[in-house]
PLY file of the C-alpha trace (Angstrom):
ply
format ascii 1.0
element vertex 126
property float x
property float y
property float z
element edge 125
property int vertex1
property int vertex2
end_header
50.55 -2.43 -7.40
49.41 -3.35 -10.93
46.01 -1.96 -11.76
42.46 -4.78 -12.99
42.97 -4.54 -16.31
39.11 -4.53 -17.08
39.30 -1.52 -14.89
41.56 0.56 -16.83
39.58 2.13 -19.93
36.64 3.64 -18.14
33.68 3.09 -20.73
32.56 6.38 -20.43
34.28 9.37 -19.71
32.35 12.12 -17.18
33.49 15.06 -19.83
32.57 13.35 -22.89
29.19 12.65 -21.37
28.61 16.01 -20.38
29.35 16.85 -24.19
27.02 14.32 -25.33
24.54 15.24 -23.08
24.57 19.26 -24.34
24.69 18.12 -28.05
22.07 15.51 -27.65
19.98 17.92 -25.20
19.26 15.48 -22.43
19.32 16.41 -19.18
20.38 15.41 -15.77
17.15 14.11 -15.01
16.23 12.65 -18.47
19.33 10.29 -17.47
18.47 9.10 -14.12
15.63 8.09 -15.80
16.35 6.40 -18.54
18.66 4.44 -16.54
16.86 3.32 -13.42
18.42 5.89 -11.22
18.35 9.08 -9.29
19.18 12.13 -10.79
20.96 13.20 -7.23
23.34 10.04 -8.09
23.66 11.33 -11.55
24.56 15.06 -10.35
27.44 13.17 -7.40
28.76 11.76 -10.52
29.02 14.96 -12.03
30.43 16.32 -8.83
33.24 13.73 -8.58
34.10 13.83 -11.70
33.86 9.67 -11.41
31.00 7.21 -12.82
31.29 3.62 -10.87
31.39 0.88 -13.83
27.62 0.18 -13.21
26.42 3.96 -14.35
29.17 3.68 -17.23
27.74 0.19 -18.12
23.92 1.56 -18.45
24.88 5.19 -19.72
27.19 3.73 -22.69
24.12 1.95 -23.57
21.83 5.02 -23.43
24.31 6.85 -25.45
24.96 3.97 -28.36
20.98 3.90 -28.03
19.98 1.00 -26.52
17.92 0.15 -24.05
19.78 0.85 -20.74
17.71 -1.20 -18.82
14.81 -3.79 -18.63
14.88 -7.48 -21.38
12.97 -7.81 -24.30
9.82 -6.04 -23.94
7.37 -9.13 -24.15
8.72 -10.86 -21.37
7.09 -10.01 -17.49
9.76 -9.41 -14.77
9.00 -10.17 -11.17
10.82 -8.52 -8.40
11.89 -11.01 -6.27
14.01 -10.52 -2.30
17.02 -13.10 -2.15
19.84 -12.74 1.26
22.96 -12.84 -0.18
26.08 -12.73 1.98
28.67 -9.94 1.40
30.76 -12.97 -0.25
28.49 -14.03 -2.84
27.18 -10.24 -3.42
31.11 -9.71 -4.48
31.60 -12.39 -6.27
28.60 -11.31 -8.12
29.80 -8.32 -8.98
32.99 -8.40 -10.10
31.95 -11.12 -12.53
29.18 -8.95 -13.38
31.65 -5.71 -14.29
34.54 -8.36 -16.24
31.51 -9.00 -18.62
30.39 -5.59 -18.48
26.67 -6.21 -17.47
24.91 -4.91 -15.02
24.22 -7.25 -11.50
20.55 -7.48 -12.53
21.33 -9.18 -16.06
24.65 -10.93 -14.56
22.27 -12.61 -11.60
19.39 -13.37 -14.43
22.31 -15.05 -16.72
23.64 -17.32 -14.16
20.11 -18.20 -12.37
18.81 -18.93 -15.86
21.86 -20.94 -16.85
21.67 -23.08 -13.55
18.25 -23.91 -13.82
18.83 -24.91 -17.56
21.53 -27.37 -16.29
19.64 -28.91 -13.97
16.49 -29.14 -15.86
18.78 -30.70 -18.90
20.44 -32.98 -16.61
16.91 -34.42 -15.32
15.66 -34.93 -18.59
19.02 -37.06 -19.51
18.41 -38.82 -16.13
14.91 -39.78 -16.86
0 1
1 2
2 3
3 4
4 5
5 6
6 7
7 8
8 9
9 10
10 11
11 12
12 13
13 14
14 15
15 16
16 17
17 18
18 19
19 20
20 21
21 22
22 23
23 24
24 25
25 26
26 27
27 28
28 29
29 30
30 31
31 32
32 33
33 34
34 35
35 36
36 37
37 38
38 39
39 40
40 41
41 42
42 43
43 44
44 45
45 46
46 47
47 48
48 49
49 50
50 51
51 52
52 53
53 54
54 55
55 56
56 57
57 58
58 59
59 60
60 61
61 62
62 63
63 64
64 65
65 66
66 67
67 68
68 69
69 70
70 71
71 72
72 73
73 74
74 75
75 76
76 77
77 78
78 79
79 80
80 81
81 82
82 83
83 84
84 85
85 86
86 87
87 88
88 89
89 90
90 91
91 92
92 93
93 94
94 95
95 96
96 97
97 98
98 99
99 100
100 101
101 102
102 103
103 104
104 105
105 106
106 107
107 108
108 109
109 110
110 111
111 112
112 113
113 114
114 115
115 116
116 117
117 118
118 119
119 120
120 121
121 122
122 123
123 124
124 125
């Protein structure tokens, strides 16, 4: 079975970001934080030795410093509930990690983009 190939070259290695986190004297906690999650999923990464390709995603930010998480600071976000079957949520995702963004800026993108083609193709209706 051949592997994904986007799936290959993990972003960031659990070791190295152990070393960069001793160097760079961040902790655990410092982490989850600056990425938006909990430092008890930061320590099971640690643990397993594994980071899923979302934590590698925000952490490789955080480490090339960047902002992990959040879009340009003058804009407002709203938090808003959508259902989503398991289907969609997939689809979602995997496009998400082949363009190596997060689902948050991945689901913004293509929301954005499809609102921007129908708005355009009103105005050229009109």
């Amino acid at each position: 079975m051949s592997k994904v190939p986007h799936m290959e070259e993990p972003l960031v290695d659990i070791l190295q970001l152990g070393r960069w986190m001793a160097e760079n004297h961040i902790s655990r906690s410092a982490l989850a934080s600056a990425i938006g999650m909990n430092r008890s999923a930061i320590d099971n990464y640690f643990v397993r030795k594994k980071l899923s390709r979302h934590a590698q995603i925000l952490i490789k930010r955080f480490m090339e410093g960047q902002e992990a998480v959040g879009g340009a600071p003058h804009e407002i976000s709203s938090l808003i509930t959508v259902p989503l079957s398991n289907r969609v949520l997939n689809l979602a995702m995997k496009a998400a990690v082949r363009q190596n963004l997060t689902m948050e800026e991945f689901l913004s993108r293509a929301v954005e983009a499809a609102a921007k083609n129908l708005t355009d193709g009103e105005d050229g209706a009109q």
